[in-house]
N, C-alpha and C positions, 0 to 999 in steps of 0.2 A: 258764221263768222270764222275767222280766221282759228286755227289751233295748236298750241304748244307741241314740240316735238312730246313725243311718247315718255321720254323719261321724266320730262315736269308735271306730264297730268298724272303720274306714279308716285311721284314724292313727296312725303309727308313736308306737311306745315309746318312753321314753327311762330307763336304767336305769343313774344314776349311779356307777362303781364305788367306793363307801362302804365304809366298815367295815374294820377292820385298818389302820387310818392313823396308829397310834404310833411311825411313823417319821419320815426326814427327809421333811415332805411337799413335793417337788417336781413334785405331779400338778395338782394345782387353779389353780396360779397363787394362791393365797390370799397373804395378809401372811404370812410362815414365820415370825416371831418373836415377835412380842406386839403387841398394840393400847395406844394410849398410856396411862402407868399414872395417869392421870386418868381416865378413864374406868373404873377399877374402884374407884375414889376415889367416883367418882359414883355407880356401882349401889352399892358399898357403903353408900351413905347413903340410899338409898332406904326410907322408913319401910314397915311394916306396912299402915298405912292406906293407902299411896297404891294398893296393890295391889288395891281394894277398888276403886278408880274406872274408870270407863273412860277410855283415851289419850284427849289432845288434839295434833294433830299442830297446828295451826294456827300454835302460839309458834315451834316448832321450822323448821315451813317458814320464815315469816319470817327465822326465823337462818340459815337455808339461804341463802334468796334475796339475801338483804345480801352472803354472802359470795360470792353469783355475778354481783352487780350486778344485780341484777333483781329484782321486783315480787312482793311475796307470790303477786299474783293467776297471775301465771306459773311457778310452780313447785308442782309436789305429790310427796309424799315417797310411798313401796312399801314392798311387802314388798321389799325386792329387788329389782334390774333385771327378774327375772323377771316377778313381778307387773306392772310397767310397761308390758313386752312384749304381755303376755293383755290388759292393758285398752286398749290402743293398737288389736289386732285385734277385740277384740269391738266397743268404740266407733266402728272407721271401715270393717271390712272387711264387704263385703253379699255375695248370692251371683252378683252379676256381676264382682266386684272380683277383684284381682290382689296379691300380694305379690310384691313384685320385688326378688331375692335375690342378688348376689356368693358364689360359693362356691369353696370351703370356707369356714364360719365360724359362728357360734356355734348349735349346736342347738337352740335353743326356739324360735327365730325360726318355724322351720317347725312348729313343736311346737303353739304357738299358733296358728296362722293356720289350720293342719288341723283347727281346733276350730270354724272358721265354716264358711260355706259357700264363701267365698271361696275361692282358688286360689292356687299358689307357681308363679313362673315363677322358676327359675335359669339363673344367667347363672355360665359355667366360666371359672375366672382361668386365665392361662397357666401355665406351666411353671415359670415363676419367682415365682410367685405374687402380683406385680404386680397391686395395683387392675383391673380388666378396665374402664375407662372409656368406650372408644369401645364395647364390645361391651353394656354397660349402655345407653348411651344408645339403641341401633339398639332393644333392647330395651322401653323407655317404647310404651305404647299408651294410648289413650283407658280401657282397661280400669284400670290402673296405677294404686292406692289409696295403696300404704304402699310406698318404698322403705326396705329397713334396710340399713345401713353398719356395721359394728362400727368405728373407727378408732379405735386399733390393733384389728386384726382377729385374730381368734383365729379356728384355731391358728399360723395364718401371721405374726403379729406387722407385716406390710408394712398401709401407709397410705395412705388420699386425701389428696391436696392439698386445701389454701383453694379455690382457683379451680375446684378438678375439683366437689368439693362444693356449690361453689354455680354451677356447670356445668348439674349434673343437679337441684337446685330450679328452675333456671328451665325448665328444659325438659320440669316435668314439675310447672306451678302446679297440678294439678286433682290433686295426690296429695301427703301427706305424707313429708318428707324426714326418717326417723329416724337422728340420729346418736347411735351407742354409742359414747360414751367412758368406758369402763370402766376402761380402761387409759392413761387421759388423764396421768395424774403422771407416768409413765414415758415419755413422751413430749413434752408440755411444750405441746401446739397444739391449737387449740380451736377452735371455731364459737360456742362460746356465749355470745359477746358478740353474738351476730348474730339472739340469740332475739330477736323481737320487730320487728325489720327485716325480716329474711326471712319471708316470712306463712307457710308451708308448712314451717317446719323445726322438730323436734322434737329437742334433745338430753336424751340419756340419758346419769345419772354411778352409779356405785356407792361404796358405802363398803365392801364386802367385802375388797378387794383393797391395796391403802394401807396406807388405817384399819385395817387388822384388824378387821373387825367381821360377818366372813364369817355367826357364829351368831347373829346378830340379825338378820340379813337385811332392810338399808338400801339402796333403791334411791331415785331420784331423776328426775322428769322434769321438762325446763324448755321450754316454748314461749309461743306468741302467747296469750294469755287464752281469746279463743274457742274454742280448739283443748281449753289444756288444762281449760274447765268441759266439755266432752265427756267427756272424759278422767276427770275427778271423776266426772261420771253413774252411770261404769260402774263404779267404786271402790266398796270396803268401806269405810264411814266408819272402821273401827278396825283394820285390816289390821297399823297398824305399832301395835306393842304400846308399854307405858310404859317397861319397860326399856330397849326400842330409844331410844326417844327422850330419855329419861334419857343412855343413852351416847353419842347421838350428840351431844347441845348439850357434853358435856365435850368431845370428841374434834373439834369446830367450831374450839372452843377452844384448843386446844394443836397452832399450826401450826408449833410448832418442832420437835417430835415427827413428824409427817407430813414434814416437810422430813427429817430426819434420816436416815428411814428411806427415803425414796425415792431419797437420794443414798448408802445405803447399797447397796441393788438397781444403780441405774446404775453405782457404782465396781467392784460383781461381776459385773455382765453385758458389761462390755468386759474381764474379768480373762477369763472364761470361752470370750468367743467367741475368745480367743487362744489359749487352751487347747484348742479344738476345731479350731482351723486347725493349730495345731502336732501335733494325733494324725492330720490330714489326713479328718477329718468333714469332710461335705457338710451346711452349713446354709443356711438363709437370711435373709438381713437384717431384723432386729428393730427395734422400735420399742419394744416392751413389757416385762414382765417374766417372758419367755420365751419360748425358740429353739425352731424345729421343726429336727430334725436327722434324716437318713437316715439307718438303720440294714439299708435292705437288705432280705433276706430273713433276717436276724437278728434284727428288730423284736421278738419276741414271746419269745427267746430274750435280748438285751438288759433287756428291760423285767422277766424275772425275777431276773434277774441281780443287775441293781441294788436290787433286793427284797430280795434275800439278802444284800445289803450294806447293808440298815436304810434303798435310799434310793427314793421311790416317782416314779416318773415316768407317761407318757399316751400311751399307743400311740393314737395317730391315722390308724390303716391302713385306719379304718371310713370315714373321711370321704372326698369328691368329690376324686380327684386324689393322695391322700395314702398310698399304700401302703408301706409300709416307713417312715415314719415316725414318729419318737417327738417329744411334745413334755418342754421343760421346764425347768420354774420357775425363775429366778433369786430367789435369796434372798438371804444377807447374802456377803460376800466369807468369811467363815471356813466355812459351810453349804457353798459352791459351790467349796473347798478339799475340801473331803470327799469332792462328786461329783466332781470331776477326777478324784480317785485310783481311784476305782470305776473312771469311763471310761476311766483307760488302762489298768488292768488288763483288762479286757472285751475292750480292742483290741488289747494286744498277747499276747492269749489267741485272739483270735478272724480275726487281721490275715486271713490266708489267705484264709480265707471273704467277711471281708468287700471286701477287694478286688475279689473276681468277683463278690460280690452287687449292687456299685455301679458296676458299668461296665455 
């Protein structure tokens, strides 16, 4: 039978754990509540005929770009972060180039990039899963294409500084600096006033996570023009459908709803990470809307646990560094009232154990 070129039968899988998620979903980091009810205001009113045309993203960047203080010509809307990602590596990575990676942190990075011919150089954050700055930078070679950053970085929720991030632009002009701010609300600090200044830096926003608007799959890229009509080249002129873009001009829209619910997540993830000091868990400092916490050599015993208690979380013991840990989601303060009560039942079912699993 027919067979894949050489770099797909090389590259790893990735096999999101889907299906069975009509619980509390505390595994994806999604919006756990609802997406602004404008936006179903809006697909609600979406006529028959319009379904008959094909999208125009171009009104809708616009409204994007106004709200990011930048240039139609600097912004183009995805499927998704993901899609962003795939057309960043096909458009800039050749088979001498490099990706240059901070890890642990989000899977597609490498996912995409093992689809060129190009290469993944990882660089291991320490133990406390702190930015690895100086060990990135030793890292940077003439080879050096695409650095990607998630900030807030998943699954670790820790972050680069202003100055570290444009640290590594300058020291590294002959390669794009992609910033993921995916988890930018929950965190509140940006670079992306800086599109456009900086020649080499690319940010990346989604509307999955926030917005709620995880099944329409809204991603967002903003850099310098030239960069991003490369960027266009490699796009599917129709990628983000009319629905999407229907929801997302209501959901532009209603930033009192996105304010709400973001200072709904922040008032529950300082309720939460007291509750996790108080059962005496091992986490580490977040930025986002959600903790990776140790569970040990209980991790996978844990994570069903909490399944049986209707609440889903993200074992992260596959990832670089991460074994025995679980991550997860902060939702709304009454959602993360519910996991408390799971987690200390778990703990003081489990204390014994997990005592000697975390020393």
């Amino acid at each position: 039978m027919p067979q894949p070129r050489r770099r797909v039968l090389q590259m790893p899988e990735y096999h999101p754990p889907l299906g069975n998620r009509d619980l509390l979903r505390l595994d994806f980091n999604e919006n756990t509540l609802a997406c602004s009810p404008a936006v179903l205001a809006a697909i609600q009113g979406i006529t028959a005929g319009a379904l008959t045309r094909y999208p125009e993203r171009g009104p809708v960047e616009a409204l994007a770009a106004q709200r990011l203080g930048l240039a139609p010509e600097q912004v183009i809307l995805t499927n998704g972060v993901d899609e962003a990602i795939h057309v960043l590596c096909q458009a800039f990575l050749d088979a001498t180039d490099e990706l240059l990676l901070p890890v642990p942190t989000y899977t597609m990075y490498e996912i995409y990039a093992a689809q060129t011919d190009g290469s993944v150089v990882r660089v291991q954050a320490p133990a406390d899963f702190s930015f690895p700055f100086a060990a990135l930078l030793a890292a940077i070679t003439p080879r050096t294409k695409i650095i990607a950053i998630a900030n807030p970085n998943s699954p670790t929720g820790s972050v680069a500084t202003r100055q570290q991030l444009l640290a590594v632009a300058a020291a590294a002009p002959h390669a794009i600096l992609l910033v993921d701010e995916a988890y930018f609300h929950f965190y509140g600090q940006t670079v992306i006033d800086l599109v456009g200044q900086v020649p080499n830096l690319i940010v990346a926003r989604t509307f999955s996570k926030a917005y709620g608007l995880a099944s329409l799959r809204l991603g967002l890229l903003a850099g310098p023009e030239p960069l991003i009509r490369f960027a266009r080249r490699v796009l599917s002129p129709y990628s983000v459908n009319h629905v999407a873009l229907v929801a997302l001009t209501a959901a532009l829209h209603d930033e009192n709803y996105l304010n709400w619910y973001v200072e709904e997540v922040l008032q529950a993830r300082a309720l939460f990470l007291q509750a996790l000091s108080r059962l005496g868990l091992q986490f580490w400092p977040t930025e986002a809307n959600f903790v990776l916490v140790s569970m040990g050599s209980l991790h996978q015993q844990f994570s069903a646990a909490m399944r049986a208690r209707g609440i889903l979380v993200r074992d992260r013991s596959a990832d670089p560094g991460c074994v025995g840990l679980v991550r997860i989601t902060i939702g709304t303060p009454e959602q993360m009232q519910r996991a408390v009560a799971a987690i200390e039942w778990f703990v003081l079912d489990q204390r014994t154990v997990l005592s000697s699993s975390m020393k």
